[in-house]
PyMOL Python script that loads the backbone (N, CA, C, O; Angstrom):
from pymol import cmd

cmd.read_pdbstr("""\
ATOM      1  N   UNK A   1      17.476  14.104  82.468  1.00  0.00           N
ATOM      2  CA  UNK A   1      16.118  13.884  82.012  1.00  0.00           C
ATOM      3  C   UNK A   1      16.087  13.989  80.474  1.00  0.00           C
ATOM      4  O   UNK A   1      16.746  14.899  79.971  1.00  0.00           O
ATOM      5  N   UNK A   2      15.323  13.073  79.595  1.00  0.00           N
ATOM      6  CA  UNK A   2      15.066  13.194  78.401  1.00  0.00           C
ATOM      7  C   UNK A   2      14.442  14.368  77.727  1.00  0.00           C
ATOM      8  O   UNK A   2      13.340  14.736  78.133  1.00  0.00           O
ATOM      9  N   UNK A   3      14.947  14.918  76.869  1.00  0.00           N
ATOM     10  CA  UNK A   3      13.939  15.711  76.028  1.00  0.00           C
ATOM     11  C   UNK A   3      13.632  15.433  75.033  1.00  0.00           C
ATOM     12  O   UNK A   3      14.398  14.768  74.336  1.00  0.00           O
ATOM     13  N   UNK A   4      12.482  15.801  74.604  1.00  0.00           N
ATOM     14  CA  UNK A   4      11.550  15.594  73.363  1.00  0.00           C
ATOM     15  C   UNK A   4      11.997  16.770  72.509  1.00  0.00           C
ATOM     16  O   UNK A   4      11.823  17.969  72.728  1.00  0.00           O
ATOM     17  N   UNK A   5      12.673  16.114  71.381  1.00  0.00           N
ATOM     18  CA  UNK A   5      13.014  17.158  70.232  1.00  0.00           C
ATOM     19  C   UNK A   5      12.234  18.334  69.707  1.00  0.00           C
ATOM     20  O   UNK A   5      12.544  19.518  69.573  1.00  0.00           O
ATOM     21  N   UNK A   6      10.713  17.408  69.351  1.00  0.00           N
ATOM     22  CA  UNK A   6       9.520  18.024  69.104  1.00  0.00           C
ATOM     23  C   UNK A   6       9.179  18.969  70.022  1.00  0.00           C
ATOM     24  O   UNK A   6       9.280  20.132  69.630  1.00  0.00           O
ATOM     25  N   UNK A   7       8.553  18.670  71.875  1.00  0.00           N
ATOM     26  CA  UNK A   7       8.263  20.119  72.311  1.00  0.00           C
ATOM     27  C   UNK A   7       9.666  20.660  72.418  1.00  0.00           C
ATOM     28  O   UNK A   7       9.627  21.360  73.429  1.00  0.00           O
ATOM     29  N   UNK A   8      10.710  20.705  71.989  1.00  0.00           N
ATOM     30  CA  UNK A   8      11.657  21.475  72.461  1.00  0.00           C
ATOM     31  C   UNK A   8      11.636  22.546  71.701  1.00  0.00           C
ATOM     32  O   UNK A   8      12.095  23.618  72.094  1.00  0.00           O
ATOM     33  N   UNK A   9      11.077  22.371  70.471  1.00  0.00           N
ATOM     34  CA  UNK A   9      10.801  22.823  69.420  1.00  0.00           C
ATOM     35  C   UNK A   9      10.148  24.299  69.578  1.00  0.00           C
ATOM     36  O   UNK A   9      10.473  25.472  69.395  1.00  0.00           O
ATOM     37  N   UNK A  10       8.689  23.313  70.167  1.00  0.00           N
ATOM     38  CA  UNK A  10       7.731  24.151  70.301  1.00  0.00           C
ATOM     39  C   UNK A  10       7.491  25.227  71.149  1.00  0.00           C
ATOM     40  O   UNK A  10       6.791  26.224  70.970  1.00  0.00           O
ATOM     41  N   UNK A  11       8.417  24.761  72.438  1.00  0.00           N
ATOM     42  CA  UNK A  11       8.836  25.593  73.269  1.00  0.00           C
ATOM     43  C   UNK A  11       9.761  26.575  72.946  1.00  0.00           C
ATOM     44  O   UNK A  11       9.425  27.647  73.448  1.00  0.00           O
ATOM     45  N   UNK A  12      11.274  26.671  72.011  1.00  0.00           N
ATOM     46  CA  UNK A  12      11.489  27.594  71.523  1.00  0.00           C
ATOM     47  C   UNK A  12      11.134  28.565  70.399  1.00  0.00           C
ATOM     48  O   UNK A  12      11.685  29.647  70.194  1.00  0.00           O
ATOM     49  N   UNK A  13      10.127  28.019  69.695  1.00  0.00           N
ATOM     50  CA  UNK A  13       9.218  28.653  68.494  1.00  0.00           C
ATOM     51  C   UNK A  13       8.274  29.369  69.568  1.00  0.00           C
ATOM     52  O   UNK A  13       8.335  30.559  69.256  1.00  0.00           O
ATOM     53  N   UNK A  14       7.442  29.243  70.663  1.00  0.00           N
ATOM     54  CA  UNK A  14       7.010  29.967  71.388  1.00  0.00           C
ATOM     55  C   UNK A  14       7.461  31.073  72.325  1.00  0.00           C
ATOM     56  O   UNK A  14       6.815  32.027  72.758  1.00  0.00           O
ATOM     57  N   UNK A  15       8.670  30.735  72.529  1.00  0.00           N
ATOM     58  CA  UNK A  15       9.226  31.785  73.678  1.00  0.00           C
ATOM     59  C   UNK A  15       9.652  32.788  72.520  1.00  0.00           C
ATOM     60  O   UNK A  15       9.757  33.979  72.813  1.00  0.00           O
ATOM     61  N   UNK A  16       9.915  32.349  71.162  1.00  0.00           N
ATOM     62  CA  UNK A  16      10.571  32.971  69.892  1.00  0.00           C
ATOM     63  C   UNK A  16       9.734  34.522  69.699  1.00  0.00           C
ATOM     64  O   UNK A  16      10.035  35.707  69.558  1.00  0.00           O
ATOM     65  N   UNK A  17       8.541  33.698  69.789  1.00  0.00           N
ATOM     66  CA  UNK A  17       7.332  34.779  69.387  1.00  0.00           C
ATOM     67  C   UNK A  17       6.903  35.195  70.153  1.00  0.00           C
ATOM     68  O   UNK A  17       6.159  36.078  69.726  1.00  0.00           O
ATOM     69  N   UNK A  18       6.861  35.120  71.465  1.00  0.00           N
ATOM     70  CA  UNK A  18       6.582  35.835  72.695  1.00  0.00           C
ATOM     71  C   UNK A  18       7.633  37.235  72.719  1.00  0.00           C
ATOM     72  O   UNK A  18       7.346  38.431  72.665  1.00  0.00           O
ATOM     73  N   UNK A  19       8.517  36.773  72.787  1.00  0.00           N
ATOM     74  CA  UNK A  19      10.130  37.955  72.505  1.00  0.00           C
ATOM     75  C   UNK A  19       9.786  39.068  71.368  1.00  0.00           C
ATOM     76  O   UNK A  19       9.771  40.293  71.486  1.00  0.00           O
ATOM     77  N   UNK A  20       9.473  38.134  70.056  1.00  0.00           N
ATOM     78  CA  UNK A  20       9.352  39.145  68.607  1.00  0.00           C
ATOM     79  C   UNK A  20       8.045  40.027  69.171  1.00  0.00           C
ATOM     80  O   UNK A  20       8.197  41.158  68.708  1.00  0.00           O
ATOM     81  N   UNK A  21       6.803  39.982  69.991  1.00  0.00           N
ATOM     82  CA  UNK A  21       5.778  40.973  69.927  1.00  0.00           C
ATOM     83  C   UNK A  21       5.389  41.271  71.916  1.00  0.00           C
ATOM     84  O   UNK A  21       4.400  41.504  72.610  1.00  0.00           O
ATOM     85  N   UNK A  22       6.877  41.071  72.106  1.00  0.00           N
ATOM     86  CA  UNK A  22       7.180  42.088  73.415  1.00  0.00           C
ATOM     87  C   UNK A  22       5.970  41.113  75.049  1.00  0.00           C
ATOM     88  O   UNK A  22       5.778  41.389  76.233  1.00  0.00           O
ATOM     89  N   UNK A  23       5.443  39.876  74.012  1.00  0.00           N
ATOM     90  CA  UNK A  23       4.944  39.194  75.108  1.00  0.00           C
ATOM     91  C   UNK A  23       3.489  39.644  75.257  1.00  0.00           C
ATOM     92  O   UNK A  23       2.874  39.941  76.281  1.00  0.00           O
ATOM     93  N   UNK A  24       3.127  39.621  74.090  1.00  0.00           N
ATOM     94  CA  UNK A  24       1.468  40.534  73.639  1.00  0.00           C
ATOM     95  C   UNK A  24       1.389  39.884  73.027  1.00  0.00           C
ATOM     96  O   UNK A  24       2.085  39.697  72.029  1.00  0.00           O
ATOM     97  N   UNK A  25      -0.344  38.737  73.771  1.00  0.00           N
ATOM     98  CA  UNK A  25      -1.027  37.941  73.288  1.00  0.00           C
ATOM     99  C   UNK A  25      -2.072  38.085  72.284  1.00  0.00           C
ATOM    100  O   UNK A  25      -2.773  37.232  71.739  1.00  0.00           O
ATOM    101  N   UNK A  26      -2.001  39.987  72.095  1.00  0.00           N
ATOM    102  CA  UNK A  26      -3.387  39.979  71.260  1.00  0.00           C
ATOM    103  C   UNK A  26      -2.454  40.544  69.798  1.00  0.00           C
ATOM    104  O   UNK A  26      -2.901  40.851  68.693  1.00  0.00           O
ATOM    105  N   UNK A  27      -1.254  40.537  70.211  1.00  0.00           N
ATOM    106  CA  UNK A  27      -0.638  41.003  69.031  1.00  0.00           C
ATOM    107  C   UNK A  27       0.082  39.872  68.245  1.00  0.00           C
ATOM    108  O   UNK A  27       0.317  39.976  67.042  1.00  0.00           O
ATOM    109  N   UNK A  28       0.357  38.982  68.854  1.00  0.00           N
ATOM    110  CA  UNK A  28       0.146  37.673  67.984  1.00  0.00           C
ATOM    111  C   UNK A  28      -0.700  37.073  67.682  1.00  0.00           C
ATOM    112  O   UNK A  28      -0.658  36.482  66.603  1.00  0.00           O
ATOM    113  N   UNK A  29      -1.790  36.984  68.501  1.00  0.00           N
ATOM    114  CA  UNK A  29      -2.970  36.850  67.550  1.00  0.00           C
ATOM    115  C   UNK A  29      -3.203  37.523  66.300  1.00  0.00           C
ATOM    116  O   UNK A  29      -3.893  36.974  65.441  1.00  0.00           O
ATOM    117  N   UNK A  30      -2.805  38.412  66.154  1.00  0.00           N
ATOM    118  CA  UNK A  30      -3.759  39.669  65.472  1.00  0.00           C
ATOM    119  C   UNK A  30      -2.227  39.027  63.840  1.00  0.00           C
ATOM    120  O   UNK A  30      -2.559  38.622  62.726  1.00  0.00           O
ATOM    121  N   UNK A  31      -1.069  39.147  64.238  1.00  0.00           N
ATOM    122  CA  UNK A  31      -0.183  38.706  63.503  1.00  0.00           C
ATOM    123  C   UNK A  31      -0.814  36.971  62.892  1.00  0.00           C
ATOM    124  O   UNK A  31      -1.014  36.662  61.717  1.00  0.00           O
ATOM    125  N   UNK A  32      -0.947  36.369  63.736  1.00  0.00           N
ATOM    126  CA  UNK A  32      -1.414  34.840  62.993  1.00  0.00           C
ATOM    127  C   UNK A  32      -2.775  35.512  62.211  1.00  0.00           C
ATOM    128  O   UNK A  32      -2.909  35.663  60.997  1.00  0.00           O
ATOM    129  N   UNK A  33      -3.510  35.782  63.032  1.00  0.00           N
ATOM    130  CA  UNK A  33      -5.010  36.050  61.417  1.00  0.00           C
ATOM    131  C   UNK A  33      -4.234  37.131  60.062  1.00  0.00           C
ATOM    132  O   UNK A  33      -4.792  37.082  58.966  1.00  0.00           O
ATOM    133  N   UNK A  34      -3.436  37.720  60.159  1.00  0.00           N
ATOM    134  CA  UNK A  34      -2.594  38.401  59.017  1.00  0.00           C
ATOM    135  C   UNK A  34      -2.185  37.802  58.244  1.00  0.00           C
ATOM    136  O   UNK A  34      -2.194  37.998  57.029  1.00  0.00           O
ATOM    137  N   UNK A  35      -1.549  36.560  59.125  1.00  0.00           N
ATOM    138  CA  UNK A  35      -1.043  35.566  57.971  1.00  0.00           C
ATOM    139  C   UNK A  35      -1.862  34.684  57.481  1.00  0.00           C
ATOM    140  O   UNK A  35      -1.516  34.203  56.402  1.00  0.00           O
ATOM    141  N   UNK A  36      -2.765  34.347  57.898  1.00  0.00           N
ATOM    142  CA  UNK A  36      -4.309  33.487  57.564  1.00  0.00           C
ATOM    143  C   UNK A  36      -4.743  34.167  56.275  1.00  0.00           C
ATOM    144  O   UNK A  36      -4.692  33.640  55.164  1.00  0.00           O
ATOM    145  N   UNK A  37      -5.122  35.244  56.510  1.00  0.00           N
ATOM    146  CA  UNK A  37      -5.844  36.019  55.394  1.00  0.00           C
ATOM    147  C   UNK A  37      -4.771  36.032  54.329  1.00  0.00           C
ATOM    148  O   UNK A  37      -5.194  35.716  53.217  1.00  0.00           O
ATOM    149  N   UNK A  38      -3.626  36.290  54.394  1.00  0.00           N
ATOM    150  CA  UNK A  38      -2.952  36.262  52.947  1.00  0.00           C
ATOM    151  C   UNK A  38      -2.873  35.108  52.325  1.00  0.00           C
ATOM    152  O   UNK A  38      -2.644  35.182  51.118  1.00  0.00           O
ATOM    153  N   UNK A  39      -3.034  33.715  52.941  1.00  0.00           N
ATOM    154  CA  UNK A  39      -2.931  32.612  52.188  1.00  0.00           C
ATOM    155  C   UNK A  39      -4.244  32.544  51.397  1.00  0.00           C
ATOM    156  O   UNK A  39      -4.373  32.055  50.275  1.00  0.00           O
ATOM    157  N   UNK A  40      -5.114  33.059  52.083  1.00  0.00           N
ATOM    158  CA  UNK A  40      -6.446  33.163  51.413  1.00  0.00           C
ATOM    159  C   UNK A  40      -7.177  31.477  51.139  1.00  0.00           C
ATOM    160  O   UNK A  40      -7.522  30.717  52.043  1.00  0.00           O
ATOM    161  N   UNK A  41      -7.251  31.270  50.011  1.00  0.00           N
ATOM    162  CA  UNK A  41      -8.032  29.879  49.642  1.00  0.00           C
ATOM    163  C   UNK A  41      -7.191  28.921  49.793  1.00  0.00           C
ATOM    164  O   UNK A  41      -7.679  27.821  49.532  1.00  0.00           O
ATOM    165  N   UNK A  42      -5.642  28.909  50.254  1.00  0.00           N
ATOM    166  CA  UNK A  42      -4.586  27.765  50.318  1.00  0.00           C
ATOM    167  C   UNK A  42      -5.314  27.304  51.401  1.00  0.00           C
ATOM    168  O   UNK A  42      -5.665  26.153  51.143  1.00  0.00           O
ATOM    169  N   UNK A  43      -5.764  27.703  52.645  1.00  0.00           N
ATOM    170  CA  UNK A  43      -5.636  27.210  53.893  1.00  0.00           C
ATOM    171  C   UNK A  43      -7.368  25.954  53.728  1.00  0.00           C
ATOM    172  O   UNK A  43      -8.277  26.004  52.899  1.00  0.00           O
ATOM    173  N   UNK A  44      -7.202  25.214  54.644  1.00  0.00           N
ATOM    174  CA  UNK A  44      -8.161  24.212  54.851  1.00  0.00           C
ATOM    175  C   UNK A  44      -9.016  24.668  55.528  1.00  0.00           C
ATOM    176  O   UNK A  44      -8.732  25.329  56.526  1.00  0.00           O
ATOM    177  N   UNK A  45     -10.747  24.341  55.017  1.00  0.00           N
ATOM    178  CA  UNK A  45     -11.630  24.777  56.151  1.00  0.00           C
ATOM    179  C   UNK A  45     -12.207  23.563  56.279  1.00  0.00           C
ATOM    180  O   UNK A  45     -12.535  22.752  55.412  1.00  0.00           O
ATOM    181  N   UNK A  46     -12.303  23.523  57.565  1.00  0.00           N
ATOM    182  CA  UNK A  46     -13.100  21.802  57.942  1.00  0.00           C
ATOM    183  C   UNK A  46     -14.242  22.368  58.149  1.00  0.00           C
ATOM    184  O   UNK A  46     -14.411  23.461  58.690  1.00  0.00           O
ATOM    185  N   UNK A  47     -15.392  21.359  57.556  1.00  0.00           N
ATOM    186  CA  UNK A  47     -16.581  21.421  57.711  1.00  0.00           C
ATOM    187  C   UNK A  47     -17.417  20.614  58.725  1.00  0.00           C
ATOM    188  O   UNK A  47     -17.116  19.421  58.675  1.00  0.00           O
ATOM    189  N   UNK A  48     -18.174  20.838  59.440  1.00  0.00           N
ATOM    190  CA  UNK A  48     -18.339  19.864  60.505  1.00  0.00           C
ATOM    191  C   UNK A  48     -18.694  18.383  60.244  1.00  0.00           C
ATOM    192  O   UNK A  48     -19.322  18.040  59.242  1.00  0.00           O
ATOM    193  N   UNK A  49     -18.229  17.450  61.267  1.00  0.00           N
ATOM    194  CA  UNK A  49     -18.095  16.275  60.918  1.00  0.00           C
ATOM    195  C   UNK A  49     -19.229  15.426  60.630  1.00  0.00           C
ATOM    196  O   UNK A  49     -20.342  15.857  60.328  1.00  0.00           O
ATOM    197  N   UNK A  50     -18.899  14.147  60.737  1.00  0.00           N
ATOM    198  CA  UNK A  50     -20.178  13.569  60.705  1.00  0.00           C
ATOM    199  C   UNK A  50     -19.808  12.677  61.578  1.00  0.00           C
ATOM    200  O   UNK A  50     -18.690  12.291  61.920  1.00  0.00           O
ATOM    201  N   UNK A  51     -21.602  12.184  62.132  1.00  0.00           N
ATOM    202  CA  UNK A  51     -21.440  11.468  62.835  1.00  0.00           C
ATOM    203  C   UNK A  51     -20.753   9.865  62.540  1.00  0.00           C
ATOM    204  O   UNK A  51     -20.902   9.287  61.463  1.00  0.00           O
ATOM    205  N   UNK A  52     -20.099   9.375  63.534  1.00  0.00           N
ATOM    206  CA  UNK A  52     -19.527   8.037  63.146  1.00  0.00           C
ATOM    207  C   UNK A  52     -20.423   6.958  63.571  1.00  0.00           C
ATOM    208  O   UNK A  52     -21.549   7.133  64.039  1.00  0.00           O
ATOM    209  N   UNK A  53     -19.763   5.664  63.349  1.00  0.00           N
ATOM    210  CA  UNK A  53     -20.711   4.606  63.632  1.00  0.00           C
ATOM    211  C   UNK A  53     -20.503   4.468  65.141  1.00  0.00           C
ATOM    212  O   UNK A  53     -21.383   3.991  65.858  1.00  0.00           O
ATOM    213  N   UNK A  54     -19.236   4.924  65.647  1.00  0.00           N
ATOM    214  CA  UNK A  54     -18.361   4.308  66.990  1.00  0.00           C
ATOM    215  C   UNK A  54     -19.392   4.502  68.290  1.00  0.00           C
ATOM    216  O   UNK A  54     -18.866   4.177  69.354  1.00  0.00           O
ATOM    217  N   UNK A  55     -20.236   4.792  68.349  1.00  0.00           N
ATOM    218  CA  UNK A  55     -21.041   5.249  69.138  1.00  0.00           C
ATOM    219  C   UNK A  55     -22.867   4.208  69.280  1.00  0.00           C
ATOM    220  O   UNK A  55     -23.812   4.112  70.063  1.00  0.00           O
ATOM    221  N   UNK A  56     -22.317   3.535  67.659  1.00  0.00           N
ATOM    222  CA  UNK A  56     -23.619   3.059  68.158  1.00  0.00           C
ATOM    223  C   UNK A  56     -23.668   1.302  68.311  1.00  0.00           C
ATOM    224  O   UNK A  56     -22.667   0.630  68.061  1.00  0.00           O
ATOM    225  N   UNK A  57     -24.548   0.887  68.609  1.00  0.00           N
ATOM    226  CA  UNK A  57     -24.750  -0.605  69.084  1.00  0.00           C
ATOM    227  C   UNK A  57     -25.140  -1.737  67.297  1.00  0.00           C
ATOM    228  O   UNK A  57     -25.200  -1.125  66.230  1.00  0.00           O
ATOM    229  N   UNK A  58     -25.273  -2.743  67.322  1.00  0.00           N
ATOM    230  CA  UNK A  58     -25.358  -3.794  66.454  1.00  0.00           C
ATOM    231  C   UNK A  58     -26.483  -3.576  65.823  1.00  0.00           C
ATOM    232  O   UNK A  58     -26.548  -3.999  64.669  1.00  0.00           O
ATOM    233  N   UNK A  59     -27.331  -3.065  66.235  1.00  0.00           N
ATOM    234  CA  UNK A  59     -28.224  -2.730  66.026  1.00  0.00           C
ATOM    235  C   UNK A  59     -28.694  -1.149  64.828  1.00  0.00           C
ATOM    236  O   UNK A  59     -29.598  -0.982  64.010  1.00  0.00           O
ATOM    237  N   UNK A  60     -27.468  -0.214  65.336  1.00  0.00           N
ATOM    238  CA  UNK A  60     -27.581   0.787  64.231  1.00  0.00           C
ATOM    239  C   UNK A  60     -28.138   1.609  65.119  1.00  0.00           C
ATOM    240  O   UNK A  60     -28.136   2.689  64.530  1.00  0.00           O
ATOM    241  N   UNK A  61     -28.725   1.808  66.415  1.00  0.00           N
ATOM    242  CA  UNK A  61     -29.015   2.747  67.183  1.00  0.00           C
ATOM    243  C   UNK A  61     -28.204   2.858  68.783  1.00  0.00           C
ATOM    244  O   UNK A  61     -27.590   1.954  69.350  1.00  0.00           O
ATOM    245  N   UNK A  62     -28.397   4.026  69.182  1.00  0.00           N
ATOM    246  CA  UNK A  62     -27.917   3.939  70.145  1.00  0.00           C
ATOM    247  C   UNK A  62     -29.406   3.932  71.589  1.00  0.00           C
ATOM    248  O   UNK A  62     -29.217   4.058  72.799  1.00  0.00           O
ATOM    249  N   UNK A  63     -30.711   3.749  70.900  1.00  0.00           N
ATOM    250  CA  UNK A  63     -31.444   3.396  71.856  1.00  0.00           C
ATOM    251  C   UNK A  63     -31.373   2.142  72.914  1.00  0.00           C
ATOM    252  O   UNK A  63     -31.404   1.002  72.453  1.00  0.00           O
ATOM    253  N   UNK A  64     -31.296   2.306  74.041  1.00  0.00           N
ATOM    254  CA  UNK A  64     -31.219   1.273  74.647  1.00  0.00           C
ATOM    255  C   UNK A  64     -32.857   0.101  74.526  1.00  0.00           C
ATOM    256  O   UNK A  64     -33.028  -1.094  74.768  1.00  0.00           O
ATOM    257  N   UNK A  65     -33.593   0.986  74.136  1.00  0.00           N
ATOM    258  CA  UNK A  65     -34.847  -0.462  74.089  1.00  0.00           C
ATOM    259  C   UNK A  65     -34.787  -1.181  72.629  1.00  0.00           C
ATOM    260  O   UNK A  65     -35.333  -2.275  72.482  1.00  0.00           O
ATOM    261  N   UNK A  66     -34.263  -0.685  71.795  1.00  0.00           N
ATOM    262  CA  UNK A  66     -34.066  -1.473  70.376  1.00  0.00           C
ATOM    263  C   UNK A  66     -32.918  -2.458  70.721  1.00  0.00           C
ATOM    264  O   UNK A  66     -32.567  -3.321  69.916  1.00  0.00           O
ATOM    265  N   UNK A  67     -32.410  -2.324  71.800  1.00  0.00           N
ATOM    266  CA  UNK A  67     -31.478  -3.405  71.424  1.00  0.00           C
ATOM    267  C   UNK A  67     -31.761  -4.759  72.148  1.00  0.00           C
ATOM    268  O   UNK A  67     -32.623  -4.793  73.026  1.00  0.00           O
ATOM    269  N   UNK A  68     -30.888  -6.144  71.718  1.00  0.00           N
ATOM    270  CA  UNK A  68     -31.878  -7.221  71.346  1.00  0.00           C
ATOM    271  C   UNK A  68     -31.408  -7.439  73.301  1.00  0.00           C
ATOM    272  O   UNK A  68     -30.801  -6.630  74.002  1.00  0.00           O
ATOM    273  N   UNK A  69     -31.844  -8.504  73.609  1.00  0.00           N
ATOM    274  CA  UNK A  69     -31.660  -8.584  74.790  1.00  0.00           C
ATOM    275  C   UNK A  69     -31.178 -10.410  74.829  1.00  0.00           C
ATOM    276  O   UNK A  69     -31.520 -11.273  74.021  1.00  0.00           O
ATOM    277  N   UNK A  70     -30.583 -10.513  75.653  1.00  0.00           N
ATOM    278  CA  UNK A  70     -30.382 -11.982  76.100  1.00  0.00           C
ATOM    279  C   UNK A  70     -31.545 -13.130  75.447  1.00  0.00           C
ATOM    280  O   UNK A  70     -32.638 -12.578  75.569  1.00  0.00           O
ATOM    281  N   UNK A  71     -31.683 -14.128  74.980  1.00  0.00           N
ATOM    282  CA  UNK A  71     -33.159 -14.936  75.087  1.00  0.00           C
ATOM    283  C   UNK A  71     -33.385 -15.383  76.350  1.00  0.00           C
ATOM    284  O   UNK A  71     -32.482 -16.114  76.758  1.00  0.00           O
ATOM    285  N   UNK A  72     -34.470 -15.157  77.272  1.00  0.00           N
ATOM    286  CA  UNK A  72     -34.768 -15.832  78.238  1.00  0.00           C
ATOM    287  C   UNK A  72     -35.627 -16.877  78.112  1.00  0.00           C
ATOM    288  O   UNK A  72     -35.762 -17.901  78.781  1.00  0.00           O
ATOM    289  N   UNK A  73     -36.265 -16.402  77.015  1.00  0.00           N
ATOM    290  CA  UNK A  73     -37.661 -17.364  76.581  1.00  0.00           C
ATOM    291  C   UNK A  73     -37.155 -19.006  76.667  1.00  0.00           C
ATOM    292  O   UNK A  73     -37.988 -19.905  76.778  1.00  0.00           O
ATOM    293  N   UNK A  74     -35.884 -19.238  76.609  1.00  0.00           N
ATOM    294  CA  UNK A  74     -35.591 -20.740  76.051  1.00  0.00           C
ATOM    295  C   UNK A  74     -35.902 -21.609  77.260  1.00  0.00           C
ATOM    296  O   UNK A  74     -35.511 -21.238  78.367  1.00  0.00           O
ATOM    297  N   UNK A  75     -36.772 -23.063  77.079  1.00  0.00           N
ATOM    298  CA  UNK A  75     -36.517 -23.495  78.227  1.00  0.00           C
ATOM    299  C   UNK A  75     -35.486 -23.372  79.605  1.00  0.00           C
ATOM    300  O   UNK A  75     -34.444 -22.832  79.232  1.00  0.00           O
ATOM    301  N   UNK A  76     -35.445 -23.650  80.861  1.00  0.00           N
ATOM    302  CA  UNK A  76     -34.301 -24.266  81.239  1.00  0.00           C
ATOM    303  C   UNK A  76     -34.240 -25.348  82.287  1.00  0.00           C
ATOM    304  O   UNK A  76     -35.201 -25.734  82.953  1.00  0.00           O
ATOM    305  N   UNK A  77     -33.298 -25.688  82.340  1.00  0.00           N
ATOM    306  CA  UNK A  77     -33.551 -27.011  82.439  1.00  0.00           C
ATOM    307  C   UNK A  77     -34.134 -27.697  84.258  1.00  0.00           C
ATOM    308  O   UNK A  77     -33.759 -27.065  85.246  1.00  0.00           O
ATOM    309  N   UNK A  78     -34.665 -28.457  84.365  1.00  0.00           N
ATOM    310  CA  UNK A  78     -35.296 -29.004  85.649  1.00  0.00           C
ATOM    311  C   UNK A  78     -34.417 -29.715  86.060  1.00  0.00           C
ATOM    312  O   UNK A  78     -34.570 -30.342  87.108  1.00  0.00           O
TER     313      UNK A  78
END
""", "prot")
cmd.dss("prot")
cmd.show_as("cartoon", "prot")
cmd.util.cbc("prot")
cmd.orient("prot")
């Protein structure tokens, strides 16, 4: 079976740190915010997003009665 270099990775960087804090989830936690706080202002804070267009219709809304509808009005034919 193939392996993926990448999770192989991730899988031994995890079992890594499971081992280093005896398999104590709140003690790696508690170790990752340690290291958070010392980078201090290096680290990225995302601010919440904005909305995108991908969601809405030709129109610019996502109301369904603004949007245009078929013409029925046009003659048809006899």
């Amino acid at each position: 079976m193939w392996e993926d270099p990448i999770v192989a990775e991730v899988h031994r960087t995890r079992r890594e740190l499971a081992e280093e804090f005896d398999f104590d989830v709140g003690a790696i936690v508690a170790d990752i915010r340690s290291r958070q706080a010392a980078l201090g202002t290096r680290l990225v804070v995302l601010g919440k997003r904005a909305e995108t267009d991908a969601g809405l219709d030709r129109s610019g809304t996502n109301d369904p009665a603004a949007r245009s509808s078929p013409n029925t009005s046009a003659a048809s034919p006899s």
